[in-house]
C-alpha positions in Angstrom: 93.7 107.7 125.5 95.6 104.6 123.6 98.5 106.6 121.9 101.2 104.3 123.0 98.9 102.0 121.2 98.6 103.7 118.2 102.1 104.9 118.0 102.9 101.1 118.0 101.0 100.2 114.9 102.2 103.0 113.4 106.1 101.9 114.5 104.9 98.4 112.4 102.9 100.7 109.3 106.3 102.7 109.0 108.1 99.7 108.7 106.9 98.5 105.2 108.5 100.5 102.9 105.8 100.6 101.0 106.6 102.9 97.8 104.0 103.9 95.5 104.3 101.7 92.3 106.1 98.8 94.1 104.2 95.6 95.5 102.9 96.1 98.5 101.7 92.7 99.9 103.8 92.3 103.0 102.3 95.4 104.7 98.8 94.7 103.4 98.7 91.1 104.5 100.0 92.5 108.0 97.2 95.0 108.2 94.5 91.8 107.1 96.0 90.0 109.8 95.2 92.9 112.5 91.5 93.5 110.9 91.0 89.9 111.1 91.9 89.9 114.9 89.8 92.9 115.4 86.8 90.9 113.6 86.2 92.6 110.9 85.0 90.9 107.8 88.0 91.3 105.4 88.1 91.5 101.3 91.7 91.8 99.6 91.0 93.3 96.2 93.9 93.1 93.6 95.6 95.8 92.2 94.9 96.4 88.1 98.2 94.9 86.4 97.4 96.0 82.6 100.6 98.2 83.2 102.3 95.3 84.0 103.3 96.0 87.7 101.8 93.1 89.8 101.7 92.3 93.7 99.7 95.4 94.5 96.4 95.1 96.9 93.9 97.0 98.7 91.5 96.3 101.2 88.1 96.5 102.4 86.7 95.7 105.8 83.5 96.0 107.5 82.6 95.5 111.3 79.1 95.5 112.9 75.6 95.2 111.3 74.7 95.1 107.3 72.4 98.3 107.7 72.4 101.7 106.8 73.7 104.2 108.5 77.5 103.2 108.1 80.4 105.4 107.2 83.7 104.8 105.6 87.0 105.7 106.8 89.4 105.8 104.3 93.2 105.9 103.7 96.4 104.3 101.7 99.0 102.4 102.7 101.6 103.6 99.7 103.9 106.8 100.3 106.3 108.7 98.3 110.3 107.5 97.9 112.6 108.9 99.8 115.5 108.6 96.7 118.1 111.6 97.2 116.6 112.6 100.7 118.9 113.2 103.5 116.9 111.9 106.2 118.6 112.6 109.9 117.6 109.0 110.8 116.2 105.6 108.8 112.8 106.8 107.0 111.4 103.4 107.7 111.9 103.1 111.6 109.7 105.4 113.3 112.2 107.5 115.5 110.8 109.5 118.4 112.4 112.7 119.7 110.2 114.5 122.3 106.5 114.6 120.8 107.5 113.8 117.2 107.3 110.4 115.6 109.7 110.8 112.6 108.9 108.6 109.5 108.1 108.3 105.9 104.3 108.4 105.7 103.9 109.4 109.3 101.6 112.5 108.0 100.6 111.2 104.6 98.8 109.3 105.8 99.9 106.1 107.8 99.3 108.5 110.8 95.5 108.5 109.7 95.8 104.5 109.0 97.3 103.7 112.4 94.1 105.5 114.1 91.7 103.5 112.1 93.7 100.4 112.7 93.2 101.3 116.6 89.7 102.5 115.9 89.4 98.6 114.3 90.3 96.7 117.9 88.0 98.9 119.5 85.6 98.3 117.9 85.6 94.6 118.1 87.5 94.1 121.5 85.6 91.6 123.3 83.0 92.9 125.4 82.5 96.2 123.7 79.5 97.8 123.3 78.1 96.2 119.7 77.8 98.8 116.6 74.0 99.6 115.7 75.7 100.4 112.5 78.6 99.4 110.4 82.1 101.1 110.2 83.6 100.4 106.9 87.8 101.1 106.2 88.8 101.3 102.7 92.3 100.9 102.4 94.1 101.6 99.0 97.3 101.8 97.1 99.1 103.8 94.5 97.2 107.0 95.8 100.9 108.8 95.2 100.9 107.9 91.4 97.5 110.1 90.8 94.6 108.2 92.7 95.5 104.6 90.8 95.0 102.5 93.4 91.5 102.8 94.4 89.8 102.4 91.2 90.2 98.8 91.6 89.7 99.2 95.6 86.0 101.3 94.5 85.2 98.5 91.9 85.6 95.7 94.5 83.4 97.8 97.4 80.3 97.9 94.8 80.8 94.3 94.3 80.7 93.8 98.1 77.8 92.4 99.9 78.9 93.8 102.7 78.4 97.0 101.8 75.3 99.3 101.4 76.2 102.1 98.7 72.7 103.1 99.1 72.4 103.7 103.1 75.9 104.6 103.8 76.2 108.3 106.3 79.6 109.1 104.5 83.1 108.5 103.8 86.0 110.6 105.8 89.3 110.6 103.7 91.7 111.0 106.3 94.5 112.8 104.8 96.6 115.3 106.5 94.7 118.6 107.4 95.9 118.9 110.6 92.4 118.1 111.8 90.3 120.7 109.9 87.2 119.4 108.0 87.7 120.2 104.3 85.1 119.9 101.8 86.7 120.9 98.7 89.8 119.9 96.5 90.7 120.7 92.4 90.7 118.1 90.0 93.9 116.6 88.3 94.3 116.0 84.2 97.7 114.6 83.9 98.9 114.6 79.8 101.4 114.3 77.4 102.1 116.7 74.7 104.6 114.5 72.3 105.9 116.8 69.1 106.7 114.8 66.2 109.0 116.1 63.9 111.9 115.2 61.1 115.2 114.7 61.7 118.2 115.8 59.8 121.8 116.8 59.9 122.3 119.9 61.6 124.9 121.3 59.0 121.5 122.0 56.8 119.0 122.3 60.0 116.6 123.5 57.2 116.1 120.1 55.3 114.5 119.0 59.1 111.2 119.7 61.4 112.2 120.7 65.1 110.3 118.9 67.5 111.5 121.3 69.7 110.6 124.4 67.9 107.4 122.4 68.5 107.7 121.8 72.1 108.8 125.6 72.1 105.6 127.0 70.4 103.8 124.6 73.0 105.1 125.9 76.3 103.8 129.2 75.1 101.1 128.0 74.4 100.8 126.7 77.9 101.4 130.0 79.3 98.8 131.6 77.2 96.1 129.3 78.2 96.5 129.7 81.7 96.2 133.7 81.1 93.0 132.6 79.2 92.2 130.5 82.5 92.5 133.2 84.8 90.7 136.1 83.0 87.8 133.6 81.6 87.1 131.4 85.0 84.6 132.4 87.7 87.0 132.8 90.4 86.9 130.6 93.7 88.5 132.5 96.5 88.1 129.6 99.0 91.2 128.5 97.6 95.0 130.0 97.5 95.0 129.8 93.6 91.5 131.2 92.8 91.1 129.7 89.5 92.2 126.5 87.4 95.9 125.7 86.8 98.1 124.7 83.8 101.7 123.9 83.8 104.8 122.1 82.5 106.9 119.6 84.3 108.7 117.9 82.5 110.2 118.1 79.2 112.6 115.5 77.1 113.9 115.9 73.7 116.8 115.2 71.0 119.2 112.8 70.1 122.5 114.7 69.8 123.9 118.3 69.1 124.4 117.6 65.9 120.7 116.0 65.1 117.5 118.1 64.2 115.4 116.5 66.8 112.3 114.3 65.6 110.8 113.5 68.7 110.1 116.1 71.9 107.6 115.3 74.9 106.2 117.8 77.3 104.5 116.6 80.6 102.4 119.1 82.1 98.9 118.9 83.9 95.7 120.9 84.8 94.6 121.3 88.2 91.1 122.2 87.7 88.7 124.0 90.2 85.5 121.6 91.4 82.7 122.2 88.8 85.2 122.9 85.6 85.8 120.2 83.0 89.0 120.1 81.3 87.7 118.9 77.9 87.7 122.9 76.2 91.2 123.2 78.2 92.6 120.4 76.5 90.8 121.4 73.3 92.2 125.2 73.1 95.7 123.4 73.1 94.6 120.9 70.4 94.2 124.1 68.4 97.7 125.4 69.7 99.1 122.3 68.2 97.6 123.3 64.8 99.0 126.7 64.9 102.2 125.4 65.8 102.7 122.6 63.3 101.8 125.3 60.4 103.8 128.1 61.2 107.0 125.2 60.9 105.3 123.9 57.7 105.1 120.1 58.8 105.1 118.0 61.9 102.5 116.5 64.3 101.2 117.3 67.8 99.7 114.6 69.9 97.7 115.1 73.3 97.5 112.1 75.4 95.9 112.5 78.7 97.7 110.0 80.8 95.8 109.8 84.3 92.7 112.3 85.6 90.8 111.8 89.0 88.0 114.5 90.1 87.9 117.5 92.4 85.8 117.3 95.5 82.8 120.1 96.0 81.1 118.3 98.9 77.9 120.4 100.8 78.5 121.6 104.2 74.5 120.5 104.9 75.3 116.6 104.7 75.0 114.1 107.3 78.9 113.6 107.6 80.0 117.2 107.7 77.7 117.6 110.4 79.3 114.8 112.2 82.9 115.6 111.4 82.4 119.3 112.8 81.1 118.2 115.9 83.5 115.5 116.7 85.9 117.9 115.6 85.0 120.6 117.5 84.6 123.2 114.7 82.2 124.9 113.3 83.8 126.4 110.1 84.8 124.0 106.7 87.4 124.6 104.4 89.5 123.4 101.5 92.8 121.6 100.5 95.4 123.0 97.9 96.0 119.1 97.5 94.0 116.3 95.4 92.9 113.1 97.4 90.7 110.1 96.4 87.9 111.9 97.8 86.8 113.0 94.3 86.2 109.2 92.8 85.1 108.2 96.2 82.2 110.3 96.5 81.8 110.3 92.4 81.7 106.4 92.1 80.0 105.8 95.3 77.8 108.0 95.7 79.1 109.1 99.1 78.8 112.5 100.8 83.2 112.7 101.0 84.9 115.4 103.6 88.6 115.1 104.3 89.8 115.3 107.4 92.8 114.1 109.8 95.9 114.7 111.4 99.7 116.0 110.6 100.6 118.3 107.6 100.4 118.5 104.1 103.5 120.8 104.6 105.8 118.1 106.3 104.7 115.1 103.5 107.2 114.5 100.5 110.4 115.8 102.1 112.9 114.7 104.5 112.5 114.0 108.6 108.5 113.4 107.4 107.1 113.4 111.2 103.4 113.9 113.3 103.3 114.1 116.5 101.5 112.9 119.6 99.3 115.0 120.0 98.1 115.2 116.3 97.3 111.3 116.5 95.6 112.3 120.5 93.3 114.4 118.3 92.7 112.1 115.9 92.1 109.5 117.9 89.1 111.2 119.9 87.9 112.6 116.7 87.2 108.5 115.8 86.2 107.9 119.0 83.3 110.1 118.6 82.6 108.2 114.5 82.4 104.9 116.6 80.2 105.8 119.7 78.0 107.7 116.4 77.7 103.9 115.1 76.8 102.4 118.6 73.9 104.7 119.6 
């Protein structure tokens, strides 16, 4: 086993703050520089900047053979901030105590990315046994915003000569799931509901709309649809939640006590179970918005869907699942609470997806983020068994 060497590229990963939404080019040009050195066959692939935000990258590299037969291994490189966290040590120094390698992103998912990176050298050390078949690593950014990132990462792949969407085993996402092979994940509709309405003094609140009494009539609304949700849906008892999702987040409204607010804005999502589409969802509140806009006798309702990426409902019968389990060592699948980019992956590729790799989803987000060494021990003979797969 190479741990020490994996815990040191994972010391240099933890490094980069790399926060979602923030340019990222230091720690992708020092992951380029290790691929390079590993011989793989590098492409950077811009970020999309029509918000505005530029300096953000992905990657994609391939090492061995243009044949069929390859499989992707996929992570990002962004994580979450650490803003108003009381971390017990610097969340961008990887700290060890005992077993435990404390650090922001350490489980989600620069953990994962420090194996493939090791996976990487490997595979093109000199005098090791050649790959009959490639091993691709797509490596994206922005994943913590809602899956923005690799939209421009999947574009550049299918413009890559390198790679062969039509021969490809698989892709394993390698998010945390404490090494359980996971073929299923909800869907994600992000949106806006923005209530329009008119403002006026509040000594006559009557001569005014309330976008709030709008927003009011709306969060009911909310809660009513996901009663129609749960009696209505066919019921999927693989996961925690059996059934699709609805709920508010945020809300922002008004001007001033003394001001009829004209303007209110609810941000809420659906998390949708694989095979559901949330176009009647969205449509059953359109109609809520009706409702509420006569019953105050004026104002507007708007829906705007801000950012959507697809569940995952992979097949436990495909070539990749097969593999997974085995290296593995299971023989039962099962599903993540959590989305991952396994959804467009498999949708925009045409890729058999599973997710799969070490830490957990229950350390990711908060404070003292850590995985330990024997997590990134599994993982790491879990890709050993992917790469000898592409040498025989």
């Amino acid at each position: 086993m190479s741990v020490s060497e994996i815990e040191s590229i994972l010391s240099s990963l933890i490094g980069f703050p790399s926060v979602c939404g923030l340019p990222n080019g230091d720690i992708i040009e020092w992951i380029e520089a290790h691929l390079l050195a590993s011989g793989a066959r590098v492409r950077c692939i811009p970020g999309d900047t029509s918000n505005g935000v530029p300096g953000r990258y992905s990657l994609f590299a391939t090492i061995g053979p243009k044949t069929a037969g390859g499989i992707v291994l996929s992570a990002h490189a962004d994580v979450v901030p650490v803003t108003g966290q009381n971390w017990s040590s610097d969340p961008f120094v990887l700290t060890r105590r005992e077993d435990r390698l404390y650090g922001r992103g350490s489980s989600d998912m620069k953990g994962f990315l420090a194996c493939m990176l090791n996976l990487a050298r490997k595979a093109g050390a000199e005098g090791a046994p050649p790959l009959k078949r490639p091993l691709y690593l797509a490596i994206s950014h922005d994943e913590e915003l809602g899956c923005l990132g690799v939209r421009s990462l999947i574009a550049g792949i299918r413009e890559d000569d390198e790679f062969d969407d039509q021969g490809a085993l698989g892709c394993i996402v390698g998010e945390p799931t404490g090494m359980q092979v996971a073929l299923a994940h909800k869907g994600k509709i992000a949106f806006e509901i923005i209530c329009h309405g008119q403002a006026a003094h509040s000594a006559n609140p009557f001569l005014g709309k309330s976008a709030i009494t709008l927003a009011g009539d709306m969060i009911a609304a909310l809660s009513r649809l996901q009663e129609h949700i749960r009696q209505t849906e066919r019921h999927d008892t693989r996961f925690g939640v059996p059934f699709s999702t609805v709920q508010a987040g945020l809300i922002s409204g008004g001007a001033a006590l003394n001001i009829v607010p004209d303007l209110c804005t609810i941000t809420a999502e659906l998390r949708l179970l694989p095979g559901y589409e949330g176009a009647p969802y969205l449509a059953w509140l359109e109609d809520a918005a009706r409702q509420a806009t006569e019953k105050l006798g004026g104002g507007e309702i708007e829906l705007r869907i801000t950012n959507a990426y697809p569940g995952l409902n992979a097949t436990a019968s495909s070539d990749i699942c097969s593999l997974a389990l085995h290296e593995a060592g299971q023989n039962q699948v099962g599903v993540i609470d959590f989305g991952t980019e396994a959804g467009l992956l498999g949708e925009q590729l045409g890729l058999d997806c599973i997710v799969c790799g070490p830490g957990s989803i229950a350390r990711a987000h908060k404070a003292d983020e850590y995985i330990t060494l024997p997590e990134l021990a599994d993982a790491e003979r879990f890709l050993d068994g992917v790469l000898d797969h592409l040498r025989r």
